[in-house]
C-alpha positions, 0 to 999 in steps of 0.5 A, spaced: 519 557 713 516 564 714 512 567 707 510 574 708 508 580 703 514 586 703 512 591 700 507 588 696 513 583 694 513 576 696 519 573 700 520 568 705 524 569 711 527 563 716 521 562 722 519 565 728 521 572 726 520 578 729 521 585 726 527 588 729 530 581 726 526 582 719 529 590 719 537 587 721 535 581 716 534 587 711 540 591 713 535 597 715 535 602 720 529 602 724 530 609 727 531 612 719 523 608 718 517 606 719 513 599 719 506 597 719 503 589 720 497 588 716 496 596 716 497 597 723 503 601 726 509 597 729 512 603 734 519 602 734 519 600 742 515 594 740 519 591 734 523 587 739 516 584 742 512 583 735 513 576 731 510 575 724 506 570 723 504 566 716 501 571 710 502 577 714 502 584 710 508 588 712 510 596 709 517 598 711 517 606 709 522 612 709 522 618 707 524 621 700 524 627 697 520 630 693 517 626 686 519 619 685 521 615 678 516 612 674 512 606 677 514 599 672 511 593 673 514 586 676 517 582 671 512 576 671 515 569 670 509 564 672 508 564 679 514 569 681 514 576 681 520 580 681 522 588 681 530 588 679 530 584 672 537 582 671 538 575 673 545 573 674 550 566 674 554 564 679 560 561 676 567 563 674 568 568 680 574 568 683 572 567 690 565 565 693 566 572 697 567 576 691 560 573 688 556 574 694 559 582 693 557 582 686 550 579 686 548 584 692 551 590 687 547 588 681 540 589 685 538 582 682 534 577 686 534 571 682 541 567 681 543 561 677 547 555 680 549 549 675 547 542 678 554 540 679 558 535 683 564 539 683 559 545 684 557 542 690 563 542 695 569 547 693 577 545 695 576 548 701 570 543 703 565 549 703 558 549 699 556 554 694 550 554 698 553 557 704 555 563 700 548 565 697 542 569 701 536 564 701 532 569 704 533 574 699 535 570 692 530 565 688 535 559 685 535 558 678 537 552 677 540 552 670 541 545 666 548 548 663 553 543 661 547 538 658 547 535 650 541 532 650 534 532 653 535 526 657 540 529 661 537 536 662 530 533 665 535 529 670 538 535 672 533 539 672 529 534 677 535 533 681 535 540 682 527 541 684 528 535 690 534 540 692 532 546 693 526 542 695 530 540 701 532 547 702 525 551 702 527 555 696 522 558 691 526 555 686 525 549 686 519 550 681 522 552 675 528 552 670 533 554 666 533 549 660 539 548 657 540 542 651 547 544 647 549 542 640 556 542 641 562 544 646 565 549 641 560 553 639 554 552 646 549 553 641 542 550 643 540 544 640 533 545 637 530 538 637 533 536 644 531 543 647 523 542 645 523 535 646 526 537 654 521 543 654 515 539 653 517 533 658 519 537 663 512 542 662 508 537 663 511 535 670 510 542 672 516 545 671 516 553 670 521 553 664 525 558 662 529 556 655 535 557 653 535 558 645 538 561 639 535 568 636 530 564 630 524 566 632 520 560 628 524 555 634 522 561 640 516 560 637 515 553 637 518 553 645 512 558 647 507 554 645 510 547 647 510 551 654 516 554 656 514 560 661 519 564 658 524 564 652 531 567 652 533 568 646 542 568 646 545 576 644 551 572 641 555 565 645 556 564 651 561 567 655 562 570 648 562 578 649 560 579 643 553 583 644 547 583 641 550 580 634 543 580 630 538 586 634 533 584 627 532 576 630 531 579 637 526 584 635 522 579 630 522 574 636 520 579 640 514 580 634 512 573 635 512 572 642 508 577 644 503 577 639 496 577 643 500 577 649 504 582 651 507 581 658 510 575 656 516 574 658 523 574 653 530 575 656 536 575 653 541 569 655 548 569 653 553 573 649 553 580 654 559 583 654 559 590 657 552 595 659 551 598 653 549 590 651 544 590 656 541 597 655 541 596 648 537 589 649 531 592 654 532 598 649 529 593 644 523 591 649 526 585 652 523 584 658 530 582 662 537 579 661 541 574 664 548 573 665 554 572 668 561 571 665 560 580 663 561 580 671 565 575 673 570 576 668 570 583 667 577 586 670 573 589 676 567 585 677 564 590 682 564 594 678 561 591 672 555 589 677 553 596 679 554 598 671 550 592 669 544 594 675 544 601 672 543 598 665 537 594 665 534 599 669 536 604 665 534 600 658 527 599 661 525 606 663 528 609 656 523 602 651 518 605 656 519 612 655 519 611 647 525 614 643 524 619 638 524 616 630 532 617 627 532 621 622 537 622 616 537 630 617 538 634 622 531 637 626 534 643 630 531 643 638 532 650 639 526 655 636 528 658 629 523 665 630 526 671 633 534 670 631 538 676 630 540 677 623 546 679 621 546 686 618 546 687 611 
């Protein structure tokens, strides 16, 4: 496996690897770009020649016009980095295909996939596996399904020796799942803390999924969790953000003394306006799966939910004015023309 910095990012590319296949890798245009190794021009006759080594630095750059967007820093979880901040599932997709399609419009670079035997191989004997770009996405691996802490630490363990064997960054993290009940898929409290504790202390990155009580999410961070996930509303629900007030004070108690830490909002999505409305509140990502896969245009719904993060994110940066009870008129009241007497 070859690990290289792109673009001041991370990634890991299959080796040896020469930049011509870096660039077709990519789905660039060479002739449209320029690319530097370790701050030394590659002219485009000689991509086809130069192999990349471990550790090397490698710049693609294009033109644009002039001015560009507002510069955001990586959402940080641990030891990843990730520029898009809208993470997705893998399951209840029509096709394979179809997935692929939709994780590729969403901009995302993290997915979830249960561990699962049925998960593993389909009815047509292909793997899930054969359908995501391991070069270009981090797995997540999601104990989903598990109702006690026994059995969320045994899948995540599974899927750490999993994606161990495949080389895949993920397989230092989590997304840590012990529900209550099957009806309602809230978190139970005493098992989801019982399974953090455990697995932090066998070196998992944890990214916890957990209702909106701020007391728990707190207890979650200082037990080690990497990062809460407060739920917008039940899984698969669609019902949005139910209770903005229990986000905002978990946000309040997460972030107290330390800023970037990361929250995301896990669950309950339903449409754009739900996500833009979570990064709008200061959310730092949101997770979900069911809002595309479901919707009756997933395609669609994936570029939808890829503009809403970002668009969220840029307006809690920008600040939104204070909201008024009376109307504030944005055009100067001097020099009106008066009607005459």
């Amino acid at each position: 496996m070859l690990r290289i910095t792109l673009n001041s990012e991370p990634r890991s590319f299959p080796s040896p690897l020469l930049v011509s296949e870096l660039l077709r890798t990519l789905g660039k245009d060479s002739r449209k770009l320029a690319v530097e190794v370790n701050r030394v021009v590659v002219p485009r006759a000689e991509q086809e020649k130069r192999t990349l080594a471990d550790g090397d630095e490698v710049e693609i750059v294009t033109l644009v016009g002039g001015g560009q967007p507002p510069v955001d820093t990586p959402l940080a979880i641990g030891k990843f980095r990730f520029a898009s901040r809208l993470f997705t599932g893998t399951g209840k997709y029509a096709s394979n295909e179809l997935m692929r399609q939709c994780l590729d419009a969403s901009g995302c670079e993290v997915t979830t996939v249960a561990v699962r035997r049925e998960r593993l191989i389909d009815k047509d004997g292909h793997s899930l596996l054969d359908s995501l770009d391991l070069t270009k996405l981090t797995i997540l691996p999601n104990t989903a399904g598990c109702f006690s802490a026994d059995d969320a630490i045994r899948h995540a363990r599974l899927a750490r020796e999993l994606l161990t064997n495949l080389e895949n960054p993920g397989a230092g993290w989590v997304k840590l799942e012990c529900l209550a009940d099957k009806r309602t898929l809230l978190p139970d409290p005493i098992d989801t803390l019982k399974a953090t504790e455990v697995l932090v202390k066998e070196g998992f990155t944890v990214m916890v999924y957990t209702s909106d009580d701020p007391i728990l999410a707190k207890r979650l961070k200082e037990a080690g969790a990497a990062s809460v996930m407060p739920a917008g509303s039940p899984i698969g629900s669609g019902q949005g953000i139910l209770n903005p007030n229990n986000i905002r004070i978990c946000l309040e108690y997460l972030k107290e003394n330390d800023p970037d830490y990361p929250v995301i909002v896990d669950a309950g999505v339903g449409t754009a306006s739900d996500v833009s409305l979570a990064m709008e509140l200061g959310c730092d990502g949101v997770l979900l799966n069911t809002a595309i896969a479901s919707a009756q245009d997933p395609l669609r719904m994936a570029w939808a939910m890829r503009y809403a993060t970002e668009a969220g994110r840029l307006a809690y940066l920008a600040g939104r004015i204070p909201k008024r009870l009376y109307a504030n008129a944005s055009s100067p009241t001097e020099g009106l023309i008066r009607p005459s007497s």
